[in-house]
N, C-alpha and C positions, 0 to 999 in steps of 0.2 A: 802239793798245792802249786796251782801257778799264778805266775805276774802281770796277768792282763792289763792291760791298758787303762785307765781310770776315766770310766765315763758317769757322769753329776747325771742323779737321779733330781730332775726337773717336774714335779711334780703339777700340772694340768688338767681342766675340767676338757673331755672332747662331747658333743653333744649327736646323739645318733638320734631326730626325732624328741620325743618325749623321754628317751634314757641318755643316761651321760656314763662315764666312764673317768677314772683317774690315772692318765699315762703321763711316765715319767721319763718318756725316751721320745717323746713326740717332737724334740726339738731337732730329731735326726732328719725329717721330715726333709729340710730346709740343704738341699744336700753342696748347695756352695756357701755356707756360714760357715767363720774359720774354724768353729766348734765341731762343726762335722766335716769338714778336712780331714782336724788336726786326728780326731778320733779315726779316721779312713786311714789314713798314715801309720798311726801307733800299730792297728790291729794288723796291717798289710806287714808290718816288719816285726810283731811279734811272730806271724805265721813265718817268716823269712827263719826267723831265728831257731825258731821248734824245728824246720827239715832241713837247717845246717845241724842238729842237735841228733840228726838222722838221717849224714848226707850218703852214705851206704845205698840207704835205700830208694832214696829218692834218686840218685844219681844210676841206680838200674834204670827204673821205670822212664827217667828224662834220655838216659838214651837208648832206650826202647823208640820212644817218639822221634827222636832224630832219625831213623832207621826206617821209619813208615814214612816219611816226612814227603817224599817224592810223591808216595801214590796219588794218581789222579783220580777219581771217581765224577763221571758224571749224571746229568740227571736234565730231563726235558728237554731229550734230542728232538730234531724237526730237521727233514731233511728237507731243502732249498736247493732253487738249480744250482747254486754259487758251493753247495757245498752241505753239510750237516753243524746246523746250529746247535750248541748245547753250553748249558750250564758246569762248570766242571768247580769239584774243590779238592782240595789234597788233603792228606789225612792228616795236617797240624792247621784244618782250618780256614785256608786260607784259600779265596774263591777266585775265579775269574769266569768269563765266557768267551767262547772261540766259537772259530770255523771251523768244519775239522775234513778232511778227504776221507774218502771212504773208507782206506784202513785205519783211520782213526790219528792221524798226524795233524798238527797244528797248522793249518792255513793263514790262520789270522787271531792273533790275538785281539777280541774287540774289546774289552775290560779286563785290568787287573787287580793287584793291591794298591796299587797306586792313584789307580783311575779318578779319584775325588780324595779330599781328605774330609772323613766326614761323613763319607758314604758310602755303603754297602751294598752291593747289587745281587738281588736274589734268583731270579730269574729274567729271560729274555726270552723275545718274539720276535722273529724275523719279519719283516713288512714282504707280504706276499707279491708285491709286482715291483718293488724298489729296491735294486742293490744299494746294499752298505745302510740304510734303514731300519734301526730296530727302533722296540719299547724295550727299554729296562725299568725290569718293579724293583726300586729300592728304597731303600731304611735310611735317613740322614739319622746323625747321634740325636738321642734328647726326641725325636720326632714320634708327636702320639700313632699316627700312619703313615704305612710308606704312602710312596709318591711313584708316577709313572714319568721316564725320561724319555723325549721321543730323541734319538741319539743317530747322529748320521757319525758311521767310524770310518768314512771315507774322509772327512773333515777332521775328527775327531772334537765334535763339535755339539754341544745339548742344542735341541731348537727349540723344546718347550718343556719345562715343568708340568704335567697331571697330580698336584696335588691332594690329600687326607682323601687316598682311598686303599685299596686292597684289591682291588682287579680293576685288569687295564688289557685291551686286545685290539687289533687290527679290524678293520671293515673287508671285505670279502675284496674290494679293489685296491686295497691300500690305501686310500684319498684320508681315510680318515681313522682316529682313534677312539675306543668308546670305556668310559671309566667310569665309575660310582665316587662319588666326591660328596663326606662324609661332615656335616655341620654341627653345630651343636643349639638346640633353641635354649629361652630362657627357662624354660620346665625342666630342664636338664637333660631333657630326652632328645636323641639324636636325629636328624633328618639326612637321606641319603635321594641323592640326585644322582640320572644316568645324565651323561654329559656324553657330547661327541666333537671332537676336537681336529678343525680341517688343518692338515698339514700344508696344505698352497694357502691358503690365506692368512692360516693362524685364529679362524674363528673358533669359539668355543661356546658352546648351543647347549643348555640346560632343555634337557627332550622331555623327561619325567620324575616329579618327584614323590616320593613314598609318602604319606601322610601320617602316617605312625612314627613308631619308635625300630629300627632296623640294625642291628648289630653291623651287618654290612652288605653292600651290594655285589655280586657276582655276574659277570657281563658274555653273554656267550654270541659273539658276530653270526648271523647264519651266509653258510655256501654265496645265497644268492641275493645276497642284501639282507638289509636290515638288522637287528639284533635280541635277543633276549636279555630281559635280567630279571635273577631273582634277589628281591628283597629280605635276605635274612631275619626273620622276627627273632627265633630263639634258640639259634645256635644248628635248628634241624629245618626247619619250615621257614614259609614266605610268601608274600608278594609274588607272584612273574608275572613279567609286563614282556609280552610279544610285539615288538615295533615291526612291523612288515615294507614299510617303505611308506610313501606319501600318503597318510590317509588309511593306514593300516594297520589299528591299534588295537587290541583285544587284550583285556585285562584275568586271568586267575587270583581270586582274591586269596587271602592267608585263610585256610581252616583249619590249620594245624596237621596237612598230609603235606609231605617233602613231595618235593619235582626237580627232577633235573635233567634240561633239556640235552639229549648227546647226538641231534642232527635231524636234516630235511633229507627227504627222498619223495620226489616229485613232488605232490600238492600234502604231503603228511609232514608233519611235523613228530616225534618223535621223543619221549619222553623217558625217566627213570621214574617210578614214585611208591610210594609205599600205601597208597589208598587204596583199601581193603588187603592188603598186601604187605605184613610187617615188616620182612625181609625184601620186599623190592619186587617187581617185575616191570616188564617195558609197556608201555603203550605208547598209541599211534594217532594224534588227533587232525584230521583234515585242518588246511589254513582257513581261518576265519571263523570254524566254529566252534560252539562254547566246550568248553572242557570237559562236560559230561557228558558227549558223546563220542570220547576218546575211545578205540579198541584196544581191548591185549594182543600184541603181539606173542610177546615169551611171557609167559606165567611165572608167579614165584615158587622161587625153588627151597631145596633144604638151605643152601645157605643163602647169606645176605650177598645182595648183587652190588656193589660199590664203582662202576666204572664200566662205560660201555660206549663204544660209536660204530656208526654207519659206514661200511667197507664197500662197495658198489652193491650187491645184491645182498649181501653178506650182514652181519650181527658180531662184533666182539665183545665176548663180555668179559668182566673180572670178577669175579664173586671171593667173597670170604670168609671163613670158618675160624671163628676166635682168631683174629688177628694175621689169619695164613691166609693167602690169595691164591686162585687158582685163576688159570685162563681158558676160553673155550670160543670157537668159533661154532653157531650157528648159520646154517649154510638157506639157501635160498627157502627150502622147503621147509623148514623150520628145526632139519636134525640139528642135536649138537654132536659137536666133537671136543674132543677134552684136547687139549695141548700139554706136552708131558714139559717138565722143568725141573733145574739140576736139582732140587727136594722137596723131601717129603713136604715140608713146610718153607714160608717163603712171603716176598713181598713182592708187589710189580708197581711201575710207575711208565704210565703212557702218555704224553703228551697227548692233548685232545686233538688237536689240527695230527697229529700222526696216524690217529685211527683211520683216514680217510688212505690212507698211502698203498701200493699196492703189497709191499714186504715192512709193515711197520716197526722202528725200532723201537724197543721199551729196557729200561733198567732193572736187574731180579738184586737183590740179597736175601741171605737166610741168614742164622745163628754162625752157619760155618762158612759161606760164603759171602767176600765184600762185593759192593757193589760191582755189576758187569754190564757190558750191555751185550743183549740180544736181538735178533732179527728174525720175526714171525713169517713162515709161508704162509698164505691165506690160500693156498691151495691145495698142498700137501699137509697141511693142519698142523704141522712142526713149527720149535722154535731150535735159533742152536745160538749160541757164546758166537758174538761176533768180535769183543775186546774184554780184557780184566786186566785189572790193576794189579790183582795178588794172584797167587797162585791158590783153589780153592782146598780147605782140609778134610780130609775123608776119615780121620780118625773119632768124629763125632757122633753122639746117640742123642740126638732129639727128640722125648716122646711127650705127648699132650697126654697130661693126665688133669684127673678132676677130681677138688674135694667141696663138702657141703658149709652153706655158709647158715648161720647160725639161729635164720631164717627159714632155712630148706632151698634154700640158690642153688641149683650147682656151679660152679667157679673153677674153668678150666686154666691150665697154667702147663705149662712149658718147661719141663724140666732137664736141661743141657749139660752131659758130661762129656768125657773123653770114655772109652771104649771100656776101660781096664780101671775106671771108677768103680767102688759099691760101698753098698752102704756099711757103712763101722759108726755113724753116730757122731764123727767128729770133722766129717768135710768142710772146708771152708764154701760157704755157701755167698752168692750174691743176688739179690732178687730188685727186680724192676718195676713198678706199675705206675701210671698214668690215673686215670678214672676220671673224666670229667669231658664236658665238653662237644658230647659226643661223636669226639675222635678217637678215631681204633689205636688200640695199642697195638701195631705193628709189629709181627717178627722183625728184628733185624739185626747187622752184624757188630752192632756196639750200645751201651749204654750209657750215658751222660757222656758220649763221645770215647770213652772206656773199649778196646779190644774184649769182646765177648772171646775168643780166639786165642786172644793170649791168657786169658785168665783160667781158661779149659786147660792149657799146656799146664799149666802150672800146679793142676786135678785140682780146680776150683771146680763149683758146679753152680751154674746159672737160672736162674728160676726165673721166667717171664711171666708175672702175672695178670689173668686179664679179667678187671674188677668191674663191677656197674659204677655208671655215669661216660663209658665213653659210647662208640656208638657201633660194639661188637656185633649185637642182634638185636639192631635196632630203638625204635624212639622207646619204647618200655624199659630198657637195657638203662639208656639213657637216662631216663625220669627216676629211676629207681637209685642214682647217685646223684642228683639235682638239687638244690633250693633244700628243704625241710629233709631230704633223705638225703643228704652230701656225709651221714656216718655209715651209711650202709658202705660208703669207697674205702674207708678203712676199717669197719670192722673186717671187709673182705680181704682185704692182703693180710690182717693176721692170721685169717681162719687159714689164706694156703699157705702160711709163713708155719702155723702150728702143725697144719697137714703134713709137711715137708720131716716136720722134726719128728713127728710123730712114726713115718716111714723111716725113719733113721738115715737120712741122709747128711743130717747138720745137727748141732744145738743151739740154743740162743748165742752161748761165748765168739763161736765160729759164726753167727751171722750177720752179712753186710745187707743195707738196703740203699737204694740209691732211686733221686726221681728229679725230673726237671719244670721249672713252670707251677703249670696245677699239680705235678707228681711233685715239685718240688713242699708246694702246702700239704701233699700224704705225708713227705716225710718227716714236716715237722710237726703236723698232728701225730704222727706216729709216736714219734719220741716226745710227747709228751703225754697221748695218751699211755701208748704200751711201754715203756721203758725198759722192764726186765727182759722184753722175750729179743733186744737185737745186739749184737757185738760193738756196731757202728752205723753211724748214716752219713751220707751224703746227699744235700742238698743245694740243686744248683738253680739258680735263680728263682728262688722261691718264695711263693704270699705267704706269711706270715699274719698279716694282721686283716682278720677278715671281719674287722669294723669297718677301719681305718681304709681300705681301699675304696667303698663309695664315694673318698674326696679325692683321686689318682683322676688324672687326666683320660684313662680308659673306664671309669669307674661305672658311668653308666653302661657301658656294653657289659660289664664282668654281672653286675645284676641280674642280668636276662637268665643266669649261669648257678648262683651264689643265693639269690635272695637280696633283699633289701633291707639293710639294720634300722635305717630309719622308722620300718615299721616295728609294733610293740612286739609281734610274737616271732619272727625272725630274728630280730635284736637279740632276745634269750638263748634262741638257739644257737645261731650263729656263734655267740661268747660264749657258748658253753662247749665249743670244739674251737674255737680260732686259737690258732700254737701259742702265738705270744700272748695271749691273756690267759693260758692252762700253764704256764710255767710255775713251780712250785716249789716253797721251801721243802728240803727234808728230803727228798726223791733221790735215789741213786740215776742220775740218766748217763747212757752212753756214750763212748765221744760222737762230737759230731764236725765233718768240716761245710762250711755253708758256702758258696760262691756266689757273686752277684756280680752285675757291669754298669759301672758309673755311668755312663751314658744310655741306660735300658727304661725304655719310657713303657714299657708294656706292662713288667713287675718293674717299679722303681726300688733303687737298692735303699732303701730306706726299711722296707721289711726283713732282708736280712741284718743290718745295722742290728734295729733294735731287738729283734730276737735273741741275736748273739748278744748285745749289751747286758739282758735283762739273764740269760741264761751266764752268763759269763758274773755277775753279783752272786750267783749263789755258792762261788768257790768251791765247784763238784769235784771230783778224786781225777774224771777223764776231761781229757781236753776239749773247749769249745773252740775252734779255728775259724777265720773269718778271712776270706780272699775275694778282694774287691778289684775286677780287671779296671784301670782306669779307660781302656780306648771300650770296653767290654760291652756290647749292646745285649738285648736277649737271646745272648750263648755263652761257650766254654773261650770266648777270643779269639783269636787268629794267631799263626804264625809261634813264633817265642813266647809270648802268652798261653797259646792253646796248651803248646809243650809242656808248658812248666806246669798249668794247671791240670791236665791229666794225668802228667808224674804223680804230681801231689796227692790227688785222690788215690791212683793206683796205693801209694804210698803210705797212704794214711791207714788204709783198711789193712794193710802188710799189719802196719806198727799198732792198732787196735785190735787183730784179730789174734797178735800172739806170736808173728813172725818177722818183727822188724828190733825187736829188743823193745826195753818197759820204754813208756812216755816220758818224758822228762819234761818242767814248766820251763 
């Protein structure tokens, strides 16, 4: 038995619509009342006390991270006469952005950890005709959207706040910035404005604004003036509104086909979209006219095409295959040519303004390799390792296998050993999945920030699963884990969790599952709906309460996603899978550790609170752990936090799966 921390079951009517509900943790809500402090405190130094109670174990894994701690890894290189702009973070978390020369050394550091207190810089844009000029998109704590900084780091000085938006770009001459600035009307529904912001005057010019409801705007500047944006409806589709300069406006209204603009070549305009086309192909629409006399360029292929821009005569595309990306250059006549990469399987990441470049850089990872960057021939059709962080491992077998979901899906998944693994029925097993959103669940070299890498060393064996609701093959793929089908995302990670066991690579004692965000709401539907079949879970900043988030500060965008409780037959359904209303007396559940960041306005930590609260009254045999980063926005931390929190986890699954010694309260 253990000595959790004593939190007062507060018993309250919450009203969704015409149904209500009785929560007795609803007061955790409130997350600067002494009450839920004091309760943030107790639970942070009960967990303090369980991995001093197992400081063995935790103190491998913690310096394991100290050991990684150096590596840099960056992402949305763009190379500038002044030098290669990029995003860089090191693997305890902790970000900056530089300059960098072309073997890849530090020119300039423009931002660090220190750069703001408060604020976290995610990405950066170099101002194409002004040194020392950028945007930075970042996240203040507590803040429902980031914000764009136009930042001159020759001063080191902000000149203007672009506030509540999520994309932010330069204009083709620098003069100006163009951002979506996200409101809220009295209907609850959101209104999204393109704005364009002069850097010599400091005007700021509301150009168009959406008339609907739009999760969020997406701003693409073209070559030669003016700009696109598409209006997000529903996570896939939208609005795009084509501003051509003075007097040249052509609107595509939303009908539920995705577009996404990736460049001009002469008087064309240039398209991604998925009409008549589920997996994607290119078309090509003269400026100024209507959208339905767009030509195909590239046809669709077998797999889905997710990223593509204009090279001079040239075509680069990224296409994807359950969550693996491939690259290929289409050459003037329309051949393609495959671009070969250090694996079987893998992820790419190109900055858009880099497609244009004549040798573009792009960033690869796989399961066995951390992040690198690369350098594309666009003549010789090659790419090769221009920088890495780590040295990559060759002892790994990555193979995509696929089993049936209990509908007749097939549900392909990703299953990762070391060479000299096989199956005996008792491997420690750790598995991953996302499903929502429809975003791809990407190969890549970690999971909830976790060394895929080192957990193979160890003859763990890692299972990437790729479920419907994200956006592997498309809007179908999508809709089929959405609103009223959001169980079809977890019946499918158990069908490959059973598949796995069934092949005899794990059993339920030996297995770990781990997810973040919306993987972080699988894992706690998981472990309430499936209990028996997992070892442990980890879930890091995860919804739990999928009433309760229609009154969250993002609450109207997560609807477009989820469903609406306030209606009568979402309401049912929705509670009859939401984790913290399925919690239950009687149940053997597994342990679980939950992570959340006191300052995360995306999921606020108020849904882990109360899930571990209400899971923590039922004085189960395994432990519930509860780690709340105080500076902690929507991630694993930075720095001394990150560390401590991916020891933790490494940690925990050791001491639940049977190798860290029994639990102790």
């Amino acid at each position: 038995m253990f000595d959790y921390p004593a939190a007062k079951y507060r018993p309250q009517e919450i009203t969704y619509g015409r149904n209500s509900v009785t929560d007795g943790y609803e007061w955790m809500r409130d997350a600067s009342s002494p009450e839920t402090v004091a309760f943030t405190e107790e639970e942070n130094a009960f967990t303090d006390r369980y991995f001093a109670q197992h400081k063995d174990c935790f103190e491998k894994y913690y310096k394991e991270q100290r050991e990684m701690a150096d590596a840099l890894m960056f992402h949305g290189l763009i190379r500038t006469p002044a030098g290669i702009c990029a995003s860089g973070e090191f693997a305890d978390g902790i970000s900056s952005t530089v300059l960098l020369d072309e073997d890849f050394t530090t020119k300039m550091i423009i931002t660090d950890s220190d750069f703001m207190k408060g604020v976290h810089v995610h990405d950066i844009y170099p101002n194409p005709t002004r040194k020392d000029i950028y945007l930075l998109l970042v996240l203040r704590d507590k803040a429902e959207r980031t914000s764009g900084f136009v930042y001159d780091a020759g001063q080191k000085k902000v000149l203007a706040e672009l506030t509540d938006t999520f994309s932010v770009d330069w204009s083709a001459d620098g003069c100006c910035a163009y951002y979506c600035r996200a409101s809220h009307r009295e209907d609850g529904t959101v209104a999204n404005t393109l704005c364009r912001y002069d850097i010599d005057t400091g005007e700021d010019t509301a150009l168009y604004t959406y008339g609907g409801h739009a999760a969020y705007g997406i701003v693409f500047p073209m070559d030669e003036g003016g700009v696109i944006v598409k209006f997000a409806v529903d996570y896939h589709a939208g609005e795009t509104v084509i501003l051509e300069g003075e007097g040249g406006e052509s609107i595509i209204p939303y009908d539920g086909n995705d577009r996404q603009y990736i460049g001009t070549a002469g008087d064309r305009h240039f398209f991604i979209t998925d009409e008549e086309a589920p997996l994607g192909k290119i078309v090509a629409v003269k400026k100024g006219e209507d959208f339905r006399n767009a030509a195909t360029v590239i046809g669709e292929a077998e797999e889905k095409i997710t990223q593509a821009g204009i090279c001079g005569k040239k075509i680069i595309c990224v296409y994807e295959s359950a969550g693996s990306q491939s690259l290929c250059i289409y050459d003037e006549d329309g051949k393609r040519h495959e671009v070969g990469l250090p694996c079987q399987y893998g992820k790419i990441d190109i900055a858009p303004r880099e497609f244009r470049a004549v040798n573009p850089l792009f960033t690869y990872e796989s399961f066995a390799v951390p992040s690198c960057v690369m350098e594309l021939d666009t003549e010789q059709y090659v790419a090769d390792v221009v920088y890495k962080s780590e040295e990559f491992c060759d002892d790994v077998v990555a193979e995509r296998i696929f089993y049936t979901s209990q509908d007749g899906v097939r549900l392909p998944a990703y299953l990762v050993r070391r060479k000299d693994v096989t199956r005996n029925g008792s491997n420690r097993a750790l598995f991953y999945g996302y499903g929502g959103y429809n975003a791809s669940n990407y190969v890549a070299s970690s999971a909830c920030g976790m060394s895929i890498v080192k957990w193979l060393e160890e003859g763990g064996v890692y299972v990437h699963c790729i479920i419907r609701g994200g956006g592997e093959y498309g809007e179908e793929w999508h809709r089929g884990g959405w609103k009223d089908n959001k169980k079809n995302v977890f019946r499918d990670f158990c069908d490959i969790v059973e598949g796995v066991i069934a092949d005899k690579w794990t059993n339920p004692s030996k297995t770990a599952i781990c997810g973040l965000s919306n993987g972080g709401l699988l894992m706690t539907a998981l472990i309430t709906g499936r209990p028996e079949l997992f070892g442990c879970v980890i879930a890091s900043v995860p919804q739990t309460d999928l009433l309760g988030f229609v009154y969250d500060d993002r609450g109207s965008m997560y609807i477009t996603e989820y469903g609406d409780p306030r209606e009568d037959r979402m309401f049912a359904y929705m509670k009859s899978y939401s984790p913290y209303h399925n919690i239950r007396e009687g149940v053997s559940y597994p342990g679980i550790y939950i992570q959340a960041g006191a300052m995360d306005n995306n999921v606020p930590a108020y849904h882990a609170k109360k899930f571990t609260a209400k899971m923590q009254a039922l004085k189960g045999e395994r432990p519930v752990l509860l780690r709340i980063l105080p500076y902690g926005s929507h991630d694993r931390g930075t720095g001394e936090y990150f560390r401590r929190t991916i020891a933790e986890m490494r940690a925990f699954i050791d001491i639940e799966l049977g190798r860290g010694g029994d639990s102790i309260g």
